[in-house]
N, C-alpha and C positions, 0 to 999 in steps of 0.2 A: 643604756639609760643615760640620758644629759639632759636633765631637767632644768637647769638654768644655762640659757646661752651666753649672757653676755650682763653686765650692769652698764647702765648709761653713766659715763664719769661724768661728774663732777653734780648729779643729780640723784646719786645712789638709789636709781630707780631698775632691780631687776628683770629681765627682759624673759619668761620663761617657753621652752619652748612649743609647751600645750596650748599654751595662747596662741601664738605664731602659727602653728599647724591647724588651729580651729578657723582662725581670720584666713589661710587660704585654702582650707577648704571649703567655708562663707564666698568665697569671691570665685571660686572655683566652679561652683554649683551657680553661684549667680552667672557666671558667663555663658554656661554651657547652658542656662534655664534662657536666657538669653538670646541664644543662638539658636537656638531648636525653636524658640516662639517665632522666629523670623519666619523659619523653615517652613513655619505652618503655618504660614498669614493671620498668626497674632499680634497686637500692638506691642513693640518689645518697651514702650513708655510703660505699661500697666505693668511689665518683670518691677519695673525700678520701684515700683508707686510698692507693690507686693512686697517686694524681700525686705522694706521696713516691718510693714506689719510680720511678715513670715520668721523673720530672723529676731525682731522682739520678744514673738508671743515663744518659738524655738527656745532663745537661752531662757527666760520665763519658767518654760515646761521642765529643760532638762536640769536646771537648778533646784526646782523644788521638790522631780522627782527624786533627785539623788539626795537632799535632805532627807524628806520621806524615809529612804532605806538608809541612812545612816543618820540620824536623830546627834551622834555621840561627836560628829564632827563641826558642829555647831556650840562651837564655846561662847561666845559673845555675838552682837547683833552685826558688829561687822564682816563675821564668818559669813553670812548668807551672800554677800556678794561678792569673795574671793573667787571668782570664776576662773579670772586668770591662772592659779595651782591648779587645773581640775575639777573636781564633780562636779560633773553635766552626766545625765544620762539620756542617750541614742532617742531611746522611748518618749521620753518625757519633752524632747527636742521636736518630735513626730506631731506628738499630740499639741501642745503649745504653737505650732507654726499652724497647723490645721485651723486651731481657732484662731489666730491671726488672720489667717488666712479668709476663713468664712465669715470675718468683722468685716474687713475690706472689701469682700464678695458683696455683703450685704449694702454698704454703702456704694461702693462702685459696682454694678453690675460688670462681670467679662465672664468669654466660652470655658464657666468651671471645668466642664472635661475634658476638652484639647489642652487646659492650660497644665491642667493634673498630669495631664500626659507630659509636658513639656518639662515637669518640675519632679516625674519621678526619674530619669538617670543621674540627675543634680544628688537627687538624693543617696543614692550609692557614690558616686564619687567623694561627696563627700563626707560620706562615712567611712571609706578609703581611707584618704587624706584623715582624717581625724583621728581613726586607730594607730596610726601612727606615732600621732603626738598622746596618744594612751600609752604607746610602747616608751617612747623617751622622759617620760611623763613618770613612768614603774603603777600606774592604775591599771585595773583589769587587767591583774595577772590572773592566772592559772594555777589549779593544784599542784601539789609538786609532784614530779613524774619523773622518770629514770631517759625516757628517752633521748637518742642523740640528740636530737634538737633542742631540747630541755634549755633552758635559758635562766640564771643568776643575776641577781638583784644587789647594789653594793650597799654595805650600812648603813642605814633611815630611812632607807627605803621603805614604800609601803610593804611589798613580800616581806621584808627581813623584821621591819615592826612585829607584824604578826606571825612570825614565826619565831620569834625572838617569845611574844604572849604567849602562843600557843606552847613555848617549853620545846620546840622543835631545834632549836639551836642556841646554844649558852650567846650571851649578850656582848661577847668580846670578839665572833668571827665576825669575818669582814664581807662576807656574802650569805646571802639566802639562800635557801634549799633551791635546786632546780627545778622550774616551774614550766607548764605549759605555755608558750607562746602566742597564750589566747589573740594578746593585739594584733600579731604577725596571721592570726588565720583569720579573723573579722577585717582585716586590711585586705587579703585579698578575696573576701568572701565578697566583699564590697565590688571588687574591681569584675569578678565573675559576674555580677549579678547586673553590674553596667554592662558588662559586654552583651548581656542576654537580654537587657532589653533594648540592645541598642538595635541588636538583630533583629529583634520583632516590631523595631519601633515601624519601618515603612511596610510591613506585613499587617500590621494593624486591623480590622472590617469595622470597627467603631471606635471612637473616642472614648477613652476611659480607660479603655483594654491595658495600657504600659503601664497604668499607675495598680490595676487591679493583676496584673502578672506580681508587679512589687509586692504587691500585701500578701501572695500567696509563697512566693517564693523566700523571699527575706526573714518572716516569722520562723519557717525549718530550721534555715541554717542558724541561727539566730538561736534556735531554742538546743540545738546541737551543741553548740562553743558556750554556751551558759552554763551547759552540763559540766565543762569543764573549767571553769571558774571557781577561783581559790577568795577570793572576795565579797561575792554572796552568798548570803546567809537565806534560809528557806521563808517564806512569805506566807503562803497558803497552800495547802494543800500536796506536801512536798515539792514546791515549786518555787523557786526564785521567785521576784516582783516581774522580770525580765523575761521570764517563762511565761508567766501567766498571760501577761500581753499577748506574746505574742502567740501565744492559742486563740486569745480572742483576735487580734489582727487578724490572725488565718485565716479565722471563720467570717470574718467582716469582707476578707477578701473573695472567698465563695459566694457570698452574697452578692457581690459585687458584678463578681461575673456571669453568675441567676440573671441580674436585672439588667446588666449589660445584652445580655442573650437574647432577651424580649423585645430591645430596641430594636429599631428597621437600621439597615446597614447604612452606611456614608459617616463620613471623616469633616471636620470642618475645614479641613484646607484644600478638600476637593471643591468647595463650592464658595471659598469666600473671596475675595476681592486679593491680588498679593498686595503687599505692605508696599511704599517704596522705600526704595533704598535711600541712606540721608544723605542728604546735598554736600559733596564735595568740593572744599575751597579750593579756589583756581592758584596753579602756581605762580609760584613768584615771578617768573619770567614772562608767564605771559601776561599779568596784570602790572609790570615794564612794559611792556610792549604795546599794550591797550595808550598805557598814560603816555606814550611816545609820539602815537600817531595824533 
C-alpha cells in the first residue's frame, strides 16, 4: 500500500496514487479506443468528441454508486467529490459512461456497434490499470484468509479500520489481519479478459460480438472475487450491490448475443471507406531546402 506519493512543495497539494493510476488508465483506454477505431475505419475525431461524454457520465456513475453502498462515507457535502482518495465503483463507471455515451450517440450519430466493439478491450485495461491503484489505494480488500499470498494492510488503513470495528485486532497493532488480494486478482482478471477479446476481436462475424463477449465474460469473474470481498456488505438477496449487476450484465449480455445471432453477418470495417492517416509535417531539412532553392 502507498497511498500518497508525493505533496507538491510549497502548494501542500497531495498527490494520491488512486488518482494517478485512474487518470492512466483514463488515457490508457482512450488510446487503445483509439487505435482500434483507426483499425476499423472509424473516425478516431468521434473517440475524442466520446471519451468527454464517456469518462463524465463514468466518474458520474462510479461516484454515486459507491455513495449508494456506503451512505456512512459521506460526512459533509464536500465528501461527494473527493474522488481523488477513492470510491468509484467499476459498475457504476460502466453504467454512467453508457449513458454518456448514448447522450452523444443521440446527438452525434456514429456505427454504435463497431464503436462498442472498439471501446470494449479499453475497458479491461483499464480496469487493469485501476485495480491497481485499488491495491495502493488498501480499497477492495478481501476477507482475511490464511493463504500464502494473503496480504497486510499498515494502520488507518481501510482493512485495519475495520478490523480494528470488527474487534478483530486491538487498536495498537500495526497491521491488519491478512486479507485476500482481491485487487491483485481483478488486475489481472482485467488483463485475461483483454487478452480474450483481443483474440476474438479480428474473429469477429458481426459488430457488437467484442463488447457482448465482455458483458458475458466479465460479470463471472466479477461475481467470483466479489465473493471474496471483505468490504461489502450484502444488498439483496444475499448478494453484494456488485453481484447483483452483474447477473443482470450476464443476462443483458445473452441477450445481446440472441439479437446479435439474427443479424445478417458483415463487419463495418469490411465495407467502409479506410480513414486516412493525418498529414505529416515535412521535416525541417527539407522545408530548408524548399526555402533554398
Amino acid at each position: 500500500m502507498y497511498r500518497e506519493l508525493f505533496v507538491v512543495p510549497g502548494l501542500q497539494i497531495t498527490i494520491y496514487s488512486f488518482s494517478v493510476l485512474v487518470l492512466l488508465a483514463c488515457f490508457a483506454a482512450l488510446y487503445l479506443t483509439a487505435w482500434r477505431a483507426r483499425r476499423e475505419k472509424l473516425d478516431p475525431a468521434i473517440v475524442s468528441e466520446l471519451a468527454v461524454w464517456l469518462l463524465t457520465g463514468g466518474i458520474i456513475g462510479a461516484r454515486v454508486f459507491f455513495v449508494l453502498q456506503h451512505p456512512e462515507s459521506v460526512a459533509r457535502f464536500s465528501d461527494l467529490f473527493k474522488v481523488w482518495q477513492g470510491g468509484l465503483v467499476y459498475y457504476g463507471c460502466l453504467i454512467g459512461g453508457l449513458i454518456g455515451s448514448l447522450l452523444y450517440w443521440a446527438r452525434h450519430p456514429f456505427p454504435f456497434r463497431p464503436m462498442a466493439d472498439a471501446v470494449a478491450p479499453a475497458l479491461a485495461i483499464g480496469c487493469a490499470i485501476g485495480r491497481v491503484g485499488c491495491l495502493l489505494n488498501g480499497c477492495c480488500y478481501g476477507d482475511p484468509s490464511n493463504l500464502p499470498w494473503a496480504i497486510r494492510f499498515p494502520a488507518q488503513s481501510l482493512p485495519w479500520v475495520r478490523h480494528v470495528t470488527d474487534g478483530l485486532i486491538p487498536p495498537y497493532d500495526a497491521y491488519s489481519l491478512a486479507v485476500q488480494p482481491t485487487q491483485v486478482y481483478a488486475a489481472l482478471d482485467g488483463l485475461v479478459i483483454l487478452a480474450l477479446l483481443t483474440v476474438y476481436f479480428p474473429r469477429r462475424r458481426r459488430d457488437g460480438e467484442v463488447m457482448a463477449l465482455l458483458m458475458v465474460t466479465y460479470p463471472i469473474t466479477r461475481f467470483l472475487i466479489e465473493g471474496l470481498r471483505g468490504d461489502e456488505g450484502v444488498f439483496f438477496a444475499g448478494l453484494t450491490m456488485s453481484q447483483g449487476i452483474s447477473v443482470i450484465v450476464f443476462v443483458a449480455g445473452l441477450f445481446s448475443w440472441a439479437y446479435l445471432a439474427r443479424l445478417p453477418l458483415g463487419r463495418h470495417a469490411d465495407a467502409a471507406a479506410p480513414i486516412p492517416a493525418p498529414a505529416k509535417a515535412p521535416r525541417p531539412e527539407l522545408v530548408a531546402s524548399t526555402h533554398a532553392s
